[in-house]
C-alpha positions in Angstrom: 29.2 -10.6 -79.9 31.1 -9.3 -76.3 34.5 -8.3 -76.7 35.3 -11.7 -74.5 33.7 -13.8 -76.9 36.7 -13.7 -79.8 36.5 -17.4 -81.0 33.2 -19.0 -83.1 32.7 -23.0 -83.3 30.3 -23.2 -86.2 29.3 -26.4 -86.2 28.6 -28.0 -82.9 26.3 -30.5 -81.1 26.5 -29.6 -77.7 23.1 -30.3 -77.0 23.7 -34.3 -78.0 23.5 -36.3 -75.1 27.5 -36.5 -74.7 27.0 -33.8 -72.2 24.1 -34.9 -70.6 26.6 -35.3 -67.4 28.1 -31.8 -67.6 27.1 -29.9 -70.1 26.8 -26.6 -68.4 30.4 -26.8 -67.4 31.1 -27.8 -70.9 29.4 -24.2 -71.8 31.4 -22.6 -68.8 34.4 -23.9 -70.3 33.7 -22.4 -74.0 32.6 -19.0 -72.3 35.9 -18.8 -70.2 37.7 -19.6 -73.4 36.1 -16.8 -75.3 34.2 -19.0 -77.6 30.6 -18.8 -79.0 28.7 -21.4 -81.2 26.1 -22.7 -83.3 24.6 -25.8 -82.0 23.3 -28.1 -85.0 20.2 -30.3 -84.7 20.2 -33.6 -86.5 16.0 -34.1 -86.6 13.4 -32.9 -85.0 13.9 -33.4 -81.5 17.6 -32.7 -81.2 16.6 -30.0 -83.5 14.1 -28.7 -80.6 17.2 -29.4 -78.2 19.0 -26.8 -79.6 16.6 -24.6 -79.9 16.3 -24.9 -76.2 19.9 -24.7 -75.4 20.4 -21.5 -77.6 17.9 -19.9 -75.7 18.5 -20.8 -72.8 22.3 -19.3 -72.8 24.2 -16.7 -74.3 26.5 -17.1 -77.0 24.5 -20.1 -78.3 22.8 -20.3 -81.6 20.8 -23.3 -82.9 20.5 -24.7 -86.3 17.8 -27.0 -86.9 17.7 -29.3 -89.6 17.0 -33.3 -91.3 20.5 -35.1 -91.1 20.8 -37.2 -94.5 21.0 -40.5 -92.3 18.3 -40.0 -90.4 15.7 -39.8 -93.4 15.8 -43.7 -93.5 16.5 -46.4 -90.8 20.0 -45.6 -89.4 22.7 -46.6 -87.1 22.5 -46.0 -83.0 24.7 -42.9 -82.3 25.0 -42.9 -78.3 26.4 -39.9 -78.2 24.1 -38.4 -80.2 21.0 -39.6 -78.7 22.0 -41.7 -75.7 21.2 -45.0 -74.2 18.1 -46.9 -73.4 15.3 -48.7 -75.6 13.6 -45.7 -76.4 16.3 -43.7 -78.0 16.7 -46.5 -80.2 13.5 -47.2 -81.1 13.6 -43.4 -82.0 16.3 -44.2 -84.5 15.2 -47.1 -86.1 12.0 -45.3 -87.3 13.3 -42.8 -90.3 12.1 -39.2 -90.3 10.1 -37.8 -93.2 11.0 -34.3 -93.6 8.5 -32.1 -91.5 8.8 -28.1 -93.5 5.4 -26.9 -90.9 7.4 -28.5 -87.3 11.3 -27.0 -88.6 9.6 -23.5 -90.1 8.2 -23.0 -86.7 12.0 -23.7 -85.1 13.6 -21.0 -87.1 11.0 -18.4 -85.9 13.3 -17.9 -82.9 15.6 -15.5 -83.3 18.7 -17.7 -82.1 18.3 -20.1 -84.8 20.4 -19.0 -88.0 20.6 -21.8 -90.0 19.6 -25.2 -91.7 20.9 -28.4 -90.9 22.6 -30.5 -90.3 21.1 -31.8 -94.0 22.6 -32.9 -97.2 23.8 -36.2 -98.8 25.4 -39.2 -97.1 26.2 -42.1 -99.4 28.8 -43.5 -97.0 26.0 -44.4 -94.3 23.6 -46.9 -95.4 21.3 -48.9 -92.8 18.3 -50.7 -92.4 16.8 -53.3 -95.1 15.3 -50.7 -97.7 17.5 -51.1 -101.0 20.6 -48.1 -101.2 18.5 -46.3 -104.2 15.1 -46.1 -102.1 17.4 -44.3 -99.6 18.9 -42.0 -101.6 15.7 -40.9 -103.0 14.6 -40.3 -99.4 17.5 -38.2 -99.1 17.2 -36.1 -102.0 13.6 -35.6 -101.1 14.9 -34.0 -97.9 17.4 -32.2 -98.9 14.9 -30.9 -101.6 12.5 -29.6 -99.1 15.1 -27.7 -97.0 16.7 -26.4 -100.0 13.0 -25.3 -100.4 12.3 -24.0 -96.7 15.6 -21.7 -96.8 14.9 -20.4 -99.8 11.5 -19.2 -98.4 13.4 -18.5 -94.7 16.2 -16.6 -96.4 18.3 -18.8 -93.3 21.1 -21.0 -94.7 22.2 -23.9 -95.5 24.3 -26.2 -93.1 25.1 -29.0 -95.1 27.0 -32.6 -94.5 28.0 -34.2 -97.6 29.7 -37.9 -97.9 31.0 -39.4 -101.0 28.1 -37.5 -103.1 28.9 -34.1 -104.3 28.3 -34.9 -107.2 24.5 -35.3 -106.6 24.8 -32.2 -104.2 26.3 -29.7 -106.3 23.4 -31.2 -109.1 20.9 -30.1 -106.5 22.2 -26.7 -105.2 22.8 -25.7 -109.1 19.1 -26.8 -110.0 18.1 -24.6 -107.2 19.4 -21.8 -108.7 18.7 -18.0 -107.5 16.9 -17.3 -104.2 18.8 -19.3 -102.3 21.4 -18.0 -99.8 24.4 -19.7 -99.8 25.6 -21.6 -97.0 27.9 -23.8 -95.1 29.8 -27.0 -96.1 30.6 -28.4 -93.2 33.4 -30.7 -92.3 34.5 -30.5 -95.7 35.6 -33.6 -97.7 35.3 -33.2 -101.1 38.2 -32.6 -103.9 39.7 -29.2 -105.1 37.6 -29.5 -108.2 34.0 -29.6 -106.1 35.4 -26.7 -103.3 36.0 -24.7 -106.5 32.7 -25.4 -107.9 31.2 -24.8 -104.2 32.8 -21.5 -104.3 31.7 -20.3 -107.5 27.8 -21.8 -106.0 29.0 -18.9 -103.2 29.1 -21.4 -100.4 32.1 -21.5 -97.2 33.6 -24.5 -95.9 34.0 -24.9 -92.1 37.0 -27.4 -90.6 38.0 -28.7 -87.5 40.3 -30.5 -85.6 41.1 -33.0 -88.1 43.3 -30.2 -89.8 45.7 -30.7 -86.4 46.3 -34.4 -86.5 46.7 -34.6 -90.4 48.0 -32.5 -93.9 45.4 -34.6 -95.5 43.2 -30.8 -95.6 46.2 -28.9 -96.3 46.4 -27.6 -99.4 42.5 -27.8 -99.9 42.9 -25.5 -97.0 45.3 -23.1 -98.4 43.5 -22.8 -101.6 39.9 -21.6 -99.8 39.8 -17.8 -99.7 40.4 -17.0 -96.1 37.0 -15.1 -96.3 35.0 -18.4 -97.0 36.5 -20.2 -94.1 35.1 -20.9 -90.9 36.2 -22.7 -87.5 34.3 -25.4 -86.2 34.7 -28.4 -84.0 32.4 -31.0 -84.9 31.7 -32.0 -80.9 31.7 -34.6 -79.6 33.4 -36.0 -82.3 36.9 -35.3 -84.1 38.9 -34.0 -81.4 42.2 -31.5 -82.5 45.6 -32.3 -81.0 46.5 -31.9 -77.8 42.5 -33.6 -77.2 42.8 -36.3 -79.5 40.7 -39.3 -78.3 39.0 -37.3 -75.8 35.1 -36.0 -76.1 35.3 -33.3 -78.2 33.9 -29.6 -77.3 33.4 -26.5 -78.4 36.5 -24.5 -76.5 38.8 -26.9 -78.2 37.7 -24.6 -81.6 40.9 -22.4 -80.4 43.4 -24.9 -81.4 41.5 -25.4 -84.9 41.5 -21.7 -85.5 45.8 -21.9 -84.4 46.0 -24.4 -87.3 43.7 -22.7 -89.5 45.8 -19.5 -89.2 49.7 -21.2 -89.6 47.6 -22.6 -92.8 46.9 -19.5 -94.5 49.9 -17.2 -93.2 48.0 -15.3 -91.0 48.1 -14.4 -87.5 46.1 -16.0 -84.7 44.4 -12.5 -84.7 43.8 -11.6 -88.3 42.2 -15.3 -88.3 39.9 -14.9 -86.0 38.4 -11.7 -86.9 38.5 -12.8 -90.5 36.1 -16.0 -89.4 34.1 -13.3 -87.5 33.6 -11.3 -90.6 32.3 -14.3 -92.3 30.1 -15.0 -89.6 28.5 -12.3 -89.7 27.7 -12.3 -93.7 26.9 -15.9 -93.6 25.2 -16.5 -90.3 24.1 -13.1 -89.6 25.7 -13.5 -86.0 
């Protein structure tokens, strides 16, 4: 890390084709504001895409992972993937989790994690029953639960209205594993505690700035399991709100973050560098 490069957005996409107009002045703009980041892969080819982008710039990292949603047939994400028959044929198809094609992805040394996997029981599509598609799911998860314990990388997980089934899984997984991420937290008190005791951090973004529905949940997370992130494209922080979201917007997140937990804008920051550095090894 370069003494200019202060702020971390831990959970970004900005490889997604959002920023398929500008996306190196989108990186200009996160450089000039002093912020690195981990761009997170979805499946395998975005998972290549950030890969790419990580190595092709400083300050960039890549995590590469099997998003819960895209295990079966799922919704059309423009921003994600972008326009045109082809991306959505690409969608439509399901992804079975490939441990031989993401292995070789986290041979480079820029990629520190994986993910984006997990559980997602609020996004159901396609015509296969909801049970067949959580098994699919689970069988994911399952095999990169698997893949970081033989990686030693961790975890970057997304987790919708199923923690209890997650917190089944990473407690049957037992030693071995590194703890990870939760990312874009959205579970209750009782599951962050249990998540903490598991010795996973939580990442938030700029929801925290436009609501006090994270507040307390926020105040209760040790300072040292808490990291900044912003989610890009999606979830904008105030003053951005309904705007494309992007990774030098993290700075307002880690302003709200700090007010928060009663810390200064500077003891925040190189608090969520400490933890960066113990979970993500960056």
């Amino acid at each position: 890390m370069t003494a200019a490069m202060r702020y971390l957005d831990a959970h970004t996409h900005a490889h997604f084709a959002a920023y398929d107009a500008d996306r190196e002045e989108v990186l200009r703009r996160a450089r000039e504001a002093g912020v690195r980041l981990v761009t997170v892969g979805t499946q395998r080819d975005t998972s290549r895409a950030a890969v790419a982008l990580a190595d092709a710039h400083e300050g960039v990292f890549a995590a590469v992972g099997l998003h819960p949603i895209h295990t079966a047939r799922s919704h059309h994400d423009a921003q994600e993937l972008g326009g045109g028959e082809a991306a959505k044929a690409f969608t439509s198809r399901g992804e079975v989790f490939d441990a031989e094609a993401y292995r070789a992805l986290l041979t480079h040394p820029k990629a520190v994690a994986i993910g984006e996997c997990g559980l997602d029981y609020f996004h159901f599509g396609g015509d296969e029953p909801r049970a067949v598609q959580v098994e699919k799911q689970k069988a994911a998860f399952a095999a990169q639960i698997a893949l970081a314990r033989e990686t030693g990388k961790p975890l970057m997980i997304h987790c919708r209205d199923a923690f209890a089934d997650l917190i089944l899984m990473l407690r049957e997984a037992g030693s071995g594993l590194t703890p990870g991420i939760l990312h874009f937290f959205t579970g209750s008190a009782d599951d962050a505690r249990t998540l903490l005791d598991l010795g996973y951090s939580f990442t938030f973004g700029g929801v925290i700035t436009f609501t006090h529905d994270y507040d307390a949940l926020v105040a209760m997370i040790p300072a040292d399991r808490i990291l900044s992130e912003t989610d890009a494209p999606y979830v904008a922080p105030v003053p951005y709100r309904g705007k494309r979201n992007e990774p030098a917007y993290v700075v307002e997140t880690v302003k709200r973050l700090a007010a928060l937990k009663g810390l200064s804008v500077e003891e925040m920051v190189a608090q969520i560098n400490e933890n960066a550095t113990r979970v993500l090894g960056i």
